[in-house]
ROMAR-361133 format. One record per residue (C-alpha): residue number from 1; x, y, z. Coordinates in Angstrom, 1 decimal, always signed. Each point is the difference from the previous one (the first is absolute). Layout:
<rs>
<r><i>NUM</i><u>X</u><v>Y</v><w>Z</w></r>
...
</rs>
This chain:
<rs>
<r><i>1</i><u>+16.4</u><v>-14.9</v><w>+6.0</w></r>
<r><i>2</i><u>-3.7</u><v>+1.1</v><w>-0.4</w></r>
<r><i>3</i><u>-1.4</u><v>+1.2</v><w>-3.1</w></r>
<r><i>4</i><u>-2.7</u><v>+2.7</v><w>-0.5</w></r>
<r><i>5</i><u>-1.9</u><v>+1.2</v><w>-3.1</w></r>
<r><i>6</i><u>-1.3</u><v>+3.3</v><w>-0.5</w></r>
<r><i>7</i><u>-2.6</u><v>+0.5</v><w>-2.3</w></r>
<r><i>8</i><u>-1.7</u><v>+3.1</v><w>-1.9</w></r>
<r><i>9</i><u>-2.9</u><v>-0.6</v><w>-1.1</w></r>
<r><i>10</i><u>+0.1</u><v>+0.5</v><w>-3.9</w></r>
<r><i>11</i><u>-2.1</u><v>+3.3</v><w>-1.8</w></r>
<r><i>12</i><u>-3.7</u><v>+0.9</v><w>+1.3</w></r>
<r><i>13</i><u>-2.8</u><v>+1.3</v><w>-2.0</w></r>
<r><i>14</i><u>+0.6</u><v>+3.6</v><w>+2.4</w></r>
<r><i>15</i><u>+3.7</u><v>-0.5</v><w>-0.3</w></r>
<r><i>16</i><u>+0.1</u><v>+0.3</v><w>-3.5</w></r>
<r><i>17</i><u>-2.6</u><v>+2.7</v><w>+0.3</w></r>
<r><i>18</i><u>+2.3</u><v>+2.1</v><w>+2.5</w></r>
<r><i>19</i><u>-2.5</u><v>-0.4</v><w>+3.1</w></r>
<r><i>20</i><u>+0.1</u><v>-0.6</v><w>+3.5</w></r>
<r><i>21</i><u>-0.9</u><v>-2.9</v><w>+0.7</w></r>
<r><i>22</i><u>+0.8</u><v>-1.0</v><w>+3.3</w></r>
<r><i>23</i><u>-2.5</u><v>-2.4</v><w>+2.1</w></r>
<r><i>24</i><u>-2.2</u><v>+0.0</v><w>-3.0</w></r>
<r><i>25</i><u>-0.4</u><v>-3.4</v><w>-2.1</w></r>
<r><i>26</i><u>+0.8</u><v>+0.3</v><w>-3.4</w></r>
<r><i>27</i><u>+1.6</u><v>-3.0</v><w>-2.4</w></r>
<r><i>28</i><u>+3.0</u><v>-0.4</v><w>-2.3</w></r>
<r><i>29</i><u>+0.0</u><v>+1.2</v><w>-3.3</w></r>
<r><i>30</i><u>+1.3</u><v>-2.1</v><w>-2.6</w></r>
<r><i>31</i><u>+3.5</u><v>+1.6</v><w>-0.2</w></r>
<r><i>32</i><u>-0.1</u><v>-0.8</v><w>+3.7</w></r>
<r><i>33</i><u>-0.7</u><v>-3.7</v><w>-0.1</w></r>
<r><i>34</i><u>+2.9</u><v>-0.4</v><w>-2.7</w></r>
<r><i>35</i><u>+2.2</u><v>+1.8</v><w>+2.1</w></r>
<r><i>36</i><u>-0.6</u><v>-2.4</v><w>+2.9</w></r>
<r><i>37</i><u>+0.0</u><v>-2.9</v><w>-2.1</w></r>
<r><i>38</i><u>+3.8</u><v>+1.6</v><w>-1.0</w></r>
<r><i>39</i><u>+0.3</u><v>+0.1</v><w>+3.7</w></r>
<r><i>40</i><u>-0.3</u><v>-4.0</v><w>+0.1</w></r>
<r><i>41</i><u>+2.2</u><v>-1.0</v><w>-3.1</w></r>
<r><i>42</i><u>+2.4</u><v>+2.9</v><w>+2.1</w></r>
<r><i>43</i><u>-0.3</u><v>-2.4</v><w>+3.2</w></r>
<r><i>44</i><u>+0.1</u><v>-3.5</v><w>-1.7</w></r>
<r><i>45</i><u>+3.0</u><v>+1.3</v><w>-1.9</w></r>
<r><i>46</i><u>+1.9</u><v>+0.9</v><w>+3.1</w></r>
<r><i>47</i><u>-0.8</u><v>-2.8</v><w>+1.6</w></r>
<r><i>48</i><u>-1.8</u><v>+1.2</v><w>+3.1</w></r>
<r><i>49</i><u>-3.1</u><v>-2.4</v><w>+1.4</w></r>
<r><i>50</i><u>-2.3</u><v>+0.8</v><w>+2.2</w></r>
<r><i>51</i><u>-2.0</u><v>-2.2</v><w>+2.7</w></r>
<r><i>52</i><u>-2.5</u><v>+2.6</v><w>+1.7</w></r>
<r><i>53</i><u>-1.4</u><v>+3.8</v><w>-1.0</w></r>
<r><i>54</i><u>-1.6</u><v>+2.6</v><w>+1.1</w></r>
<r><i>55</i><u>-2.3</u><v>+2.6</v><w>-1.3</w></r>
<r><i>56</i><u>-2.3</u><v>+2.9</v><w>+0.7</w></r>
<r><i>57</i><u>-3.7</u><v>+0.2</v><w>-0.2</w></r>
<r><i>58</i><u>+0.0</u><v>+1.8</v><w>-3.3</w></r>
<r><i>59</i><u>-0.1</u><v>-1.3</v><w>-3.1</w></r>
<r><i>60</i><u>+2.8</u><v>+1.1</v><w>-2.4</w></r>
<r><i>61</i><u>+2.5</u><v>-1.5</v><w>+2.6</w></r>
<r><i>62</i><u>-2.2</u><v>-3.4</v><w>+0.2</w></r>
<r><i>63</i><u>-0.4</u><v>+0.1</v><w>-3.7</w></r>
<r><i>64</i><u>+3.5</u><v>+1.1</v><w>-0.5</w></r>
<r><i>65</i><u>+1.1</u><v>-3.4</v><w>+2.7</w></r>
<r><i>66</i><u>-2.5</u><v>-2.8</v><w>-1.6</w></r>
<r><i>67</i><u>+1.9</u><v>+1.1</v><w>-3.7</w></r>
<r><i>68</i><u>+3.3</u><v>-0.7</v><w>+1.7</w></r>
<r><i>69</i><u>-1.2</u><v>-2.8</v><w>+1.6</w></r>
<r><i>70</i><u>-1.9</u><v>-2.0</v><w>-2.8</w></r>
<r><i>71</i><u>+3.2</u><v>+0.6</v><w>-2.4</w></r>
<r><i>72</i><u>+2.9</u><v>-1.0</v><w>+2.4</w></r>
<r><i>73</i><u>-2.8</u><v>-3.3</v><w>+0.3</w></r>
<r><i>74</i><u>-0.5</u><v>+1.0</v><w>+3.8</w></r>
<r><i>75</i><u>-3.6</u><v>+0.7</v><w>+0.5</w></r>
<r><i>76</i><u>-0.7</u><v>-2.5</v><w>+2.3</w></r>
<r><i>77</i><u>+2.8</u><v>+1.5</v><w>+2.7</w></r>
<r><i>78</i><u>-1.8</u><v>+1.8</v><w>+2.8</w></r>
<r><i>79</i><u>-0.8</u><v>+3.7</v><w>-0.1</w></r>
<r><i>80</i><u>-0.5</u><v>+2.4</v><w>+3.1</w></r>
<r><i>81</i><u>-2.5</u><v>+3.4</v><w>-0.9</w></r>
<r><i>82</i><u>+0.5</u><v>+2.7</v><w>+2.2</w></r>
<r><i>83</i><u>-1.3</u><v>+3.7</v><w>+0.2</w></r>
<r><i>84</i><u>+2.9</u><v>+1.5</v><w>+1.9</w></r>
<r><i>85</i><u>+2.0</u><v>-1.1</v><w>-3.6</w></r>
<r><i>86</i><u>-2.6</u><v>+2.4</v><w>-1.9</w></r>
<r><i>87</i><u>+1.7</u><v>+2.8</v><w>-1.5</w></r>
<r><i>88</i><u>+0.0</u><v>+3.5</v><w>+1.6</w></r>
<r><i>89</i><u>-3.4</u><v>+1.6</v><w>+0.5</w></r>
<r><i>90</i><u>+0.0</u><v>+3.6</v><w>-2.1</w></r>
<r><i>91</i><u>-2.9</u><v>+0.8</v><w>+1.9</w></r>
<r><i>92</i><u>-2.3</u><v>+2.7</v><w>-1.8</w></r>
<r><i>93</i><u>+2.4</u><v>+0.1</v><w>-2.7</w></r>
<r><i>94</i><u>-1.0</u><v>-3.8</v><w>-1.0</w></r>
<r><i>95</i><u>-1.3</u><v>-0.2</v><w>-4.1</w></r>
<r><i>96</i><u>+1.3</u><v>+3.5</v><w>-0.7</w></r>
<r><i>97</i><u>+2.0</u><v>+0.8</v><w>-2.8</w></r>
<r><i>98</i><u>+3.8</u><v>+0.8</v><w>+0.9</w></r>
<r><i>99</i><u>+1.0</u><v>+2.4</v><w>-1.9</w></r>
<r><i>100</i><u>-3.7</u><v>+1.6</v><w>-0.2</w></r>
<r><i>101</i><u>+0.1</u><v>+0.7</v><w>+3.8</w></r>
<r><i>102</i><u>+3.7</u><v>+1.5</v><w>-0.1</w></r>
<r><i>103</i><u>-1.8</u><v>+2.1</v><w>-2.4</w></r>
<r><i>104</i><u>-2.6</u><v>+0.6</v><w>+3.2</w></r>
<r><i>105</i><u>+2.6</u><v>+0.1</v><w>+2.7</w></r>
<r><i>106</i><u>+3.4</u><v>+0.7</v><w>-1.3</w></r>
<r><i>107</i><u>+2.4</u><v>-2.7</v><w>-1.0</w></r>
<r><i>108</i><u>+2.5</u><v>+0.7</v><w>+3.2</w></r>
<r><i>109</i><u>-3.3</u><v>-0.7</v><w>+2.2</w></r>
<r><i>110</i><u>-0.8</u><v>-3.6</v><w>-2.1</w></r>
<r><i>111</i><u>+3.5</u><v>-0.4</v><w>+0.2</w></r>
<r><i>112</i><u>+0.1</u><v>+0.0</v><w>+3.5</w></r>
<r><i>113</i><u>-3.1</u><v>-2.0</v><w>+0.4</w></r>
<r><i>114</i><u>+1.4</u><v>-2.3</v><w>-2.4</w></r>
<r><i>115</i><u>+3.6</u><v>-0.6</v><w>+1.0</w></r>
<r><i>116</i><u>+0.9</u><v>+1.3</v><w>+3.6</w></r>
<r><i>117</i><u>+0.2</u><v>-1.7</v><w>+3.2</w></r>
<r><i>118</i><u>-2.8</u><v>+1.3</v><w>+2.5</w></r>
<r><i>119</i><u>-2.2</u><v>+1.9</v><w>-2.0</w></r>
<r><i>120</i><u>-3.1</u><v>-1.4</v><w>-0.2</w></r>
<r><i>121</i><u>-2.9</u><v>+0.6</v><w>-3.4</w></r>
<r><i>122</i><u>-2.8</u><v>+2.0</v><w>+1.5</w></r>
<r><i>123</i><u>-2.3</u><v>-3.2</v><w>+1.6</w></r>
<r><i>124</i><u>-3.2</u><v>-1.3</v><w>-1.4</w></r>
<r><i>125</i><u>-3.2</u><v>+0.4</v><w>+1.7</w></r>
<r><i>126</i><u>-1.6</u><v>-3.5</v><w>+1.8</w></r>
<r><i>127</i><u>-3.3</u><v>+0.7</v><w>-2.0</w></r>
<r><i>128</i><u>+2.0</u><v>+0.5</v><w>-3.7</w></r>
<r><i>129</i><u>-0.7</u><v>-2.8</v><w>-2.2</w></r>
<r><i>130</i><u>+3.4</u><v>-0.4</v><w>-0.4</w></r>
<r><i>131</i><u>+0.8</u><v>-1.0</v><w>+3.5</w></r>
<r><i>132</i><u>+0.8</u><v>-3.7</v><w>+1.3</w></r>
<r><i>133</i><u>-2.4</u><v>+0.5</v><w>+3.0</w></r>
<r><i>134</i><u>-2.9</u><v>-1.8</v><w>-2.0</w></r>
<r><i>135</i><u>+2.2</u><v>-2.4</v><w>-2.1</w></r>
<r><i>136</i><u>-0.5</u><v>-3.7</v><w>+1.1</w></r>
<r><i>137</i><u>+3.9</u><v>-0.9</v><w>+0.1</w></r>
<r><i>138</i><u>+0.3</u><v>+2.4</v><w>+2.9</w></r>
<r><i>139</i><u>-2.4</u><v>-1.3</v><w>+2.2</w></r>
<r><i>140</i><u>+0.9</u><v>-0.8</v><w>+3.5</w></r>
<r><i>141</i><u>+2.9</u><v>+2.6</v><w>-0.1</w></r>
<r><i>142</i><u>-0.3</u><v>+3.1</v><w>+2.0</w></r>
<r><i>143</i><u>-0.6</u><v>+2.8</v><w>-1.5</w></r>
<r><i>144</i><u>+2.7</u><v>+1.2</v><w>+1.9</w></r>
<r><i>145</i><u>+1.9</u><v>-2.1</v><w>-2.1</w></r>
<r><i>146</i><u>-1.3</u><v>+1.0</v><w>-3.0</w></r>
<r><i>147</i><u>+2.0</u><v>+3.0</v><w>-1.6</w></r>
<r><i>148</i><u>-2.0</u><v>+3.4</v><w>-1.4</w></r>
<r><i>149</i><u>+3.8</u><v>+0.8</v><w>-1.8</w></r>
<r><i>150</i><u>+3.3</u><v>-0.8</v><w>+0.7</w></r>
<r><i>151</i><u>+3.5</u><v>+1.3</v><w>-0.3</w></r>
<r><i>152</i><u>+2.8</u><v>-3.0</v><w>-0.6</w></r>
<r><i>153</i><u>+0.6</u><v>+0.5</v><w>+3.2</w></r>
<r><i>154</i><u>-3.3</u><v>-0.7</v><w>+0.8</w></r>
<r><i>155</i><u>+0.1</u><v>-3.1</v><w>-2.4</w></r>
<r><i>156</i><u>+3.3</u><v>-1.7</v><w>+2.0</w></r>
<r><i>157</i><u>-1.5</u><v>+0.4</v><w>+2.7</w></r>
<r><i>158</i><u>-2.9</u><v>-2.0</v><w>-1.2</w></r>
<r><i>159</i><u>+2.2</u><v>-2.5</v><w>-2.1</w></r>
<r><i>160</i><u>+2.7</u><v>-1.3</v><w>+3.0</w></r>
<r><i>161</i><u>-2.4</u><v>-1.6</v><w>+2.1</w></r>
<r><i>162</i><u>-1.0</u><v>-2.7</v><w>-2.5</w></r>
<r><i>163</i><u>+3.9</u><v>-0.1</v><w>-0.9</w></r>
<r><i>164</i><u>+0.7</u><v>-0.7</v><w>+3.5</w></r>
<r><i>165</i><u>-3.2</u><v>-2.7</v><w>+0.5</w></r>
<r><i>166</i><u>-0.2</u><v>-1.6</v><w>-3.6</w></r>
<r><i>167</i><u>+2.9</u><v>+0.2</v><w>-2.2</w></r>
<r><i>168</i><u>+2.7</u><v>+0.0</v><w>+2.2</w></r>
<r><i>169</i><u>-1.6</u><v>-3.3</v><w>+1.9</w></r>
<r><i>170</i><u>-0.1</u><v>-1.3</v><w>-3.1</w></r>
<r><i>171</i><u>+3.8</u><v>+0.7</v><w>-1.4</w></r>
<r><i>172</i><u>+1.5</u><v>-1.1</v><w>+3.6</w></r>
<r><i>173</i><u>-1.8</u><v>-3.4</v><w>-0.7</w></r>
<r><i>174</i><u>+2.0</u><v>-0.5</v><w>-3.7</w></r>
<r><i>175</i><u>-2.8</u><v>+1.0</v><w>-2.3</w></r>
<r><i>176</i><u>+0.9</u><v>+1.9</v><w>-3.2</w></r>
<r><i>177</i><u>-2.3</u><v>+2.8</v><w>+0.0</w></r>
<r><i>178</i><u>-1.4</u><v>+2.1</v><w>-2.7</w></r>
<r><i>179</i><u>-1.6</u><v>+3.4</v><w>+1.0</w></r>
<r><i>180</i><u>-2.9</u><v>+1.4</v><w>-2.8</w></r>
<r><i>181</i><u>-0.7</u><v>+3.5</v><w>+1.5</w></r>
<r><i>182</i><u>-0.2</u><v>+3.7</v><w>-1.1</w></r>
<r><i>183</i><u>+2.8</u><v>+2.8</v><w>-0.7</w></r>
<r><i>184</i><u>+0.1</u><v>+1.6</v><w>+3.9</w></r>
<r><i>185</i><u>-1.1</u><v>-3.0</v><w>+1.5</w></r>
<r><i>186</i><u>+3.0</u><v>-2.3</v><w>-1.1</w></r>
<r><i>187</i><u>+2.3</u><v>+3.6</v><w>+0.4</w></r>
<r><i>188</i><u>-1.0</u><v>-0.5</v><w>+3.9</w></r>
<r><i>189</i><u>+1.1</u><v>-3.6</v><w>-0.3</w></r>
<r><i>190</i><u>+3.4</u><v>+1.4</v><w>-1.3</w></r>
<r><i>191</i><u>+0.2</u><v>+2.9</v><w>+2.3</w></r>
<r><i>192</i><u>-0.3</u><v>-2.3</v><w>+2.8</w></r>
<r><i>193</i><u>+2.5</u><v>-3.1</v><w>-1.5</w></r>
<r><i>194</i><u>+2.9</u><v>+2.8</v><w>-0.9</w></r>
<r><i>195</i><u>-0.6</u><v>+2.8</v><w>+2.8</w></r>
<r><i>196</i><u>-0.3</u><v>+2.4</v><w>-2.9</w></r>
<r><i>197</i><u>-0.2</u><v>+3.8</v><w>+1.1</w></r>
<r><i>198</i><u>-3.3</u><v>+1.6</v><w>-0.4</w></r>
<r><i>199</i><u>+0.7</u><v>+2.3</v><w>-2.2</w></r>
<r><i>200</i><u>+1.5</u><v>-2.8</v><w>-2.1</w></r>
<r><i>201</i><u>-2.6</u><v>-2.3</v><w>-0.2</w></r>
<r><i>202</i><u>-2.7</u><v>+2.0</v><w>-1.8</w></r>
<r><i>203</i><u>+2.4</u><v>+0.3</v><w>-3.1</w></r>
<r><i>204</i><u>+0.2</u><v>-3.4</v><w>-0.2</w></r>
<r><i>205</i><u>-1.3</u><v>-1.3</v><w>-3.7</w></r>
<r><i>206</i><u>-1.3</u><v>-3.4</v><w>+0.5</w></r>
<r><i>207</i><u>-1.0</u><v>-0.8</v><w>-4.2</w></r>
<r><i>208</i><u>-3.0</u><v>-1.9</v><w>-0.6</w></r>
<r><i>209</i><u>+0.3</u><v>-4.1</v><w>+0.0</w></r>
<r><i>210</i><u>+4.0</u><v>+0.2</v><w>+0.3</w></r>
<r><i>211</i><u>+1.0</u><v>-2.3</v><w>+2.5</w></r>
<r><i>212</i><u>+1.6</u><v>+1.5</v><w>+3.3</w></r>
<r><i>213</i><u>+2.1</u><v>-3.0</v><w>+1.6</w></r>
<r><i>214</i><u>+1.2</u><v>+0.0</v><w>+3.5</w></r>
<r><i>215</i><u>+2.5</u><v>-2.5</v><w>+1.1</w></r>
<r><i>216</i><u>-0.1</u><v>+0.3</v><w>+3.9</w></r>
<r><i>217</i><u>+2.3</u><v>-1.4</v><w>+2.7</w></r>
<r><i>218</i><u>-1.3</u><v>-2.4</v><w>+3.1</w></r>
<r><i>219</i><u>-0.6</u><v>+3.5</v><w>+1.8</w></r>
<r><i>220</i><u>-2.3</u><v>+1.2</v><w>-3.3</w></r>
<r><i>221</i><u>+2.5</u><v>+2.7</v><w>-0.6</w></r>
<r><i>222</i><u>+0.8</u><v>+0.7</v><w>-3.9</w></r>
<r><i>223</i><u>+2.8</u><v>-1.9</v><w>-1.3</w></r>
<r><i>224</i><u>-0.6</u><v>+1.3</v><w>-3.7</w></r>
<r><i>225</i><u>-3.0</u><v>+1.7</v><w>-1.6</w></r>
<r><i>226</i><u>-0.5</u><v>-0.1</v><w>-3.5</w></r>
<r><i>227</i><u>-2.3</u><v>+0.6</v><w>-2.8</w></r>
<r><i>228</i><u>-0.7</u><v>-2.9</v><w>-2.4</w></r>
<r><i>229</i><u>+1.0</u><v>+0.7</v><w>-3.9</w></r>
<r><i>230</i><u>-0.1</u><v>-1.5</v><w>-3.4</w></r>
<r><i>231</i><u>+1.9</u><v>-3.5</v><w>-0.2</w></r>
<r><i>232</i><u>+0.3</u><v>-0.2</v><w>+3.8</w></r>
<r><i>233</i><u>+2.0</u><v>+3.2</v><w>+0.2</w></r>
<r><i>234</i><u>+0.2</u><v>+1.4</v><w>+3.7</w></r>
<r><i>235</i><u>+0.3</u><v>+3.9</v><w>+0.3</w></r>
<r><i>236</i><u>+1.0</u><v>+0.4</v><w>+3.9</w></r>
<r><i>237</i><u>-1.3</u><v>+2.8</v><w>+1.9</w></r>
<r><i>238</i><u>+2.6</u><v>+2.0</v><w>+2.7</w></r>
<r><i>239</i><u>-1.1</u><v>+2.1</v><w>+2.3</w></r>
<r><i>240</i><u>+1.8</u><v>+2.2</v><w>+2.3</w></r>
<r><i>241</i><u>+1.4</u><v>-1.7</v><w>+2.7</w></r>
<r><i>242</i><u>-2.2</u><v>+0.5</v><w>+2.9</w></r>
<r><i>243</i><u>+0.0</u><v>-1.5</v><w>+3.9</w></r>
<r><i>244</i><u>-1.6</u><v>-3.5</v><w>+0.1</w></r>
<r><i>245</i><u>-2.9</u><v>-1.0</v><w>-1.9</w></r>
<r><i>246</i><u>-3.5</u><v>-0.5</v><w>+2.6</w></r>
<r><i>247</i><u>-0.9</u><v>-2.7</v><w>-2.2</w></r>
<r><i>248</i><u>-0.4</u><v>-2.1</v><w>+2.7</w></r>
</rs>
């Protein structure tokens, strides 16, 4: 059996102001650092280990991964940063207020930007300051590569490749991974793992530094899914039975 973590990372500064945030770089606030050190004590209690992790480029999922890792006594495992884990790019909606630009726009129209499959936040210009074009951790990507918005769609897209050329290797070869990443970006993880439908998927609540745990056969199709609880509790998650999974 393999064994994959997925990991939230705990409250931003624009989380708990209600904001986009997106591609943009913001840290954990203090309710957000306890809840990932919870997220530790929830691992350690359960049992689960881990030999190798991965990460976005962002901080709040690095910050949220070096918590977990100094209190499980595992900073010195090795750690993998990658953009394609970076959370879904909101485009020119990045460092607005939520419920400010429903206000603006209409809550069905922030609704839709927020939570539907294809439909992507209206893009960012190249030259806005808020753009990755001039940011040094992109350099030497395309900026074909680079997103100006994205729908989840858009985001899975982005998200499988480094599935398919990083973690999986890395599972195949025995290592207990541990995945630190963003709300859409780990929900393309599980779209891809469960086959979930599209319309599904964007519904999917993925809490803040709760421990998602895949148990995965020799193919790297689910056995069990579960989030991590108090005491070592496991609260399985069933989906609809679907054909096979494309883990693979």
């Amino acid at each position: 059996m393999h064994r994959l973590i997925l990991l939230r990372h705990g409250q931003s500064t624009w989380n708990a102001e209600n904001r986009f945030t997106g591609w943009t770089d913001v840290g954990l606030t203090d309710r957000g650092v306890a809840e990932t050190r919870q997220a530790a004590e929830l691992l350690k209690a359960a049992g689960v280990d881990i030999d190798v992790a991965f990460t976005s480029v962002l901080n709040r999922a690095i910050e949220t991964l070096h918590v977990v890792l100094r209190d499980m006594d595992r900073l010195w495992l090795p750690v993998h940063k990658h953009w394609r884990l970076n959370e879904r790019h909101y485009g020119a909606l990045q460092g607005l207020n939520k419920a400010e630009t429903a206000e603006r726009h209409s809550a069905e129209q922030v609704f839709l930007w927020r939570r539907s499959w294809d439909v992507p936040p209206p893009p960012i210009e190249p030259d806005d300051p808020r753009s990755a074009v001039s940011d040094r951790r992109y350099a030497g990507i395309a900026m074909s590569n680079l997103p100006r918005g994205e729908s989840l769609k858009d985001t899975v897209e982005r998200v499988i490749p480094f599935w398919r050329d990083g973690i999986s290797p890395a599972l195949r070869l025995g290592a207990r991974v541990l995945v630190s990443a963003h709300g859409n970006s780990l929900r393309g993880l599980v779209k891809h793992l469960d086959n979930v439908a599209d319309q599904d998927i964007p519904l999917f609540e993925i809490p803040t530094s709760r421990p998602l745990v895949y148990e995965l056969g020799e193919d790297l199709v689910p056995i069990r899914r579960y989030f991590l609880g108090e005491n070592g509790t496991m609260e399985d998650i069933i989906w609809p039975r679907r054909s096979d999974s494309a883990a693979a």
